[in-house]
C-alpha positions as CSV (number, residue, x, y, z in Angstrom):
1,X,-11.2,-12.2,8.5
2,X,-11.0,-11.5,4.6
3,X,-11.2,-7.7,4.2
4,X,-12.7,-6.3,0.7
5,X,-10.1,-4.1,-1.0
6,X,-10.7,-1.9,-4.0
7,X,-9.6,1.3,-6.0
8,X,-5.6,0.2,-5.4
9,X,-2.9,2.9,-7.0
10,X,0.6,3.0,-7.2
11,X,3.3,5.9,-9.1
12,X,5.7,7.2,-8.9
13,X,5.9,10.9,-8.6
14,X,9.0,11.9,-11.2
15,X,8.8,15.7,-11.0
16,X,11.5,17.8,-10.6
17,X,13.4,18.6,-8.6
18,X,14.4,15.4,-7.0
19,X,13.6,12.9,-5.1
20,X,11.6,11.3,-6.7
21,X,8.5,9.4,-4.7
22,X,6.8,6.1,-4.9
23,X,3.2,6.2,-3.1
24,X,0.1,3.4,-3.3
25,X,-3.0,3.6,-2.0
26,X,-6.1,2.0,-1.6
27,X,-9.6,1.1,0.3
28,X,-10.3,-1.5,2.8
29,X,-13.6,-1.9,3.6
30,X,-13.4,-3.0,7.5
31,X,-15.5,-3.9,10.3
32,X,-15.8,-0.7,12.9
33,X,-14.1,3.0,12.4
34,X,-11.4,2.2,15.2
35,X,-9.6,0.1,12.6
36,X,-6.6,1.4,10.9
37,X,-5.3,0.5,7.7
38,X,-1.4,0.8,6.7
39,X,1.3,-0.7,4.8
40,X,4.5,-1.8,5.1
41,X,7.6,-3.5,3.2
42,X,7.3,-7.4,2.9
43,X,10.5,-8.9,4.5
44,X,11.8,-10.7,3.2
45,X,11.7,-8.6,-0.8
46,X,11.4,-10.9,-3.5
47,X,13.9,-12.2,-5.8
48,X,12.6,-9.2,-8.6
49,X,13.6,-5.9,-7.5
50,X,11.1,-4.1,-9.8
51,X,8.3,-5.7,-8.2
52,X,7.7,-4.2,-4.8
53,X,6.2,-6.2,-2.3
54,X,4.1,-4.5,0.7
55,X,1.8,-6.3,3.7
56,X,-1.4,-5.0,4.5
57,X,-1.9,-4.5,8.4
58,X,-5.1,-3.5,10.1
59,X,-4.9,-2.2,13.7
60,X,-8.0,-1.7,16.2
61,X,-7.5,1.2,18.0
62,X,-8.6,0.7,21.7
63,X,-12.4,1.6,23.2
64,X,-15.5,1.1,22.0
65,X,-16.5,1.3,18.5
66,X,-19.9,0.9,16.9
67,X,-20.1,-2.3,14.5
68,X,-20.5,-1.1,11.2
69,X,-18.4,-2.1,8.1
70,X,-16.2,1.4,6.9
71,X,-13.8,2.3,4.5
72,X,-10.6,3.2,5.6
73,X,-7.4,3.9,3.3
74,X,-4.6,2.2,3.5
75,X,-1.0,4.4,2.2
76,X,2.6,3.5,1.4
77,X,5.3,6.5,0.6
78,X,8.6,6.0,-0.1
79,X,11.2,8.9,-0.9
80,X,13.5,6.8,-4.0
81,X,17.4,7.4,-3.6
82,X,18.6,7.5,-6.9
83,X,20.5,3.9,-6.2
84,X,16.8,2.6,-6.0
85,X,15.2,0.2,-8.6
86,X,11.9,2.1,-9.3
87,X,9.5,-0.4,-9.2
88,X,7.2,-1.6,-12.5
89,X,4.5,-2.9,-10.0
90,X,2.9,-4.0,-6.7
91,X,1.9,-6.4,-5.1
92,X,-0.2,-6.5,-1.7
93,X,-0.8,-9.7,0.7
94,X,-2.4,-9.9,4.0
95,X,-2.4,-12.7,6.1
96,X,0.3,-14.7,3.4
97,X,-2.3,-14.0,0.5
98,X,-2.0,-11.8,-2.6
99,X,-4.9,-9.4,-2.3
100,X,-3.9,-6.8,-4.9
101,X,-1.7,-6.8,-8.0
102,X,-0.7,-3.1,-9.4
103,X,1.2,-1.6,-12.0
104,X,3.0,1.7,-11.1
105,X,2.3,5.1,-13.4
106,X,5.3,8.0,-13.4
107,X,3.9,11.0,-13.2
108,X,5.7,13.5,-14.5
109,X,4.7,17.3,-15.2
C-alpha cells in the first residue's frame, strides 16, 4: 500500500553544550489509528556519508480499529558523537522506494 507523506523535516540541533542532535520528522497519512509510524537507519548506509539514509516502517498495533485514513508522525533522533559525519540531507524509502528527499538545517541559538 502507498502511504501519502508530507511536511518532512530534518536538523540538526547545534546548541551548546554538546551533543549535538540530528532529528527528522514527518506525516503519514495511514489507514486506521492503530498504525504506527517510525524510522529507522537503512542497512546497508550508502556509499555518501553526508547523505543519511532512513526506512520508513508502519506497524498495526493489535485489536480493532475503525477504518478511517489518519495522520500519524513518523520520528528519527540521533545523539551525533563528534566522530560523526553530520549529514547535508535525507533520504526516506519504504518498501525499496524513495518517498522523501530532505535537506538538513543546523539550528543553532
Amino acid at each position: 500500500m502507498s502511504n501519502q507523506c508530507r511536511n518532512w523535516q530534518a536538523w540538526l540541533n547545534t546548541m551548546p553544550p554538546p551533543p549535538d542532535e540530528l532529528h527528522v520528522v514527518g506525516d503519514v497519512i495511514v489507514g486506521n489509528p492503530g498504525i504506527s509510524a517510525h524510522l529507522t537507519m537503512r542497512e546497508p548506509q550508502g556509499s555518501n556519508p553526508a547523505v543519511l539514509l532512513l526506512d520508513l516502517h508502519l506497524v498495526q498495533q493489535p485489536g480493532m480499529w475503525l477504518q478511517v485514513m489518519t495522520c500519524v508522525q513518523a520520528r528519527f533522533d540521533r545523539v551525533l558523537t563528534p566522530e560523526s559525519t553530520r549529514p547535508t540531507s535525507v533520504e526516506i524509502f519504504q518498501d525499496g522506494t524513495r518517498i522523501a528527499l530532505i535537506d538538513t538545517i543546523d539550528v543553532v541559538s
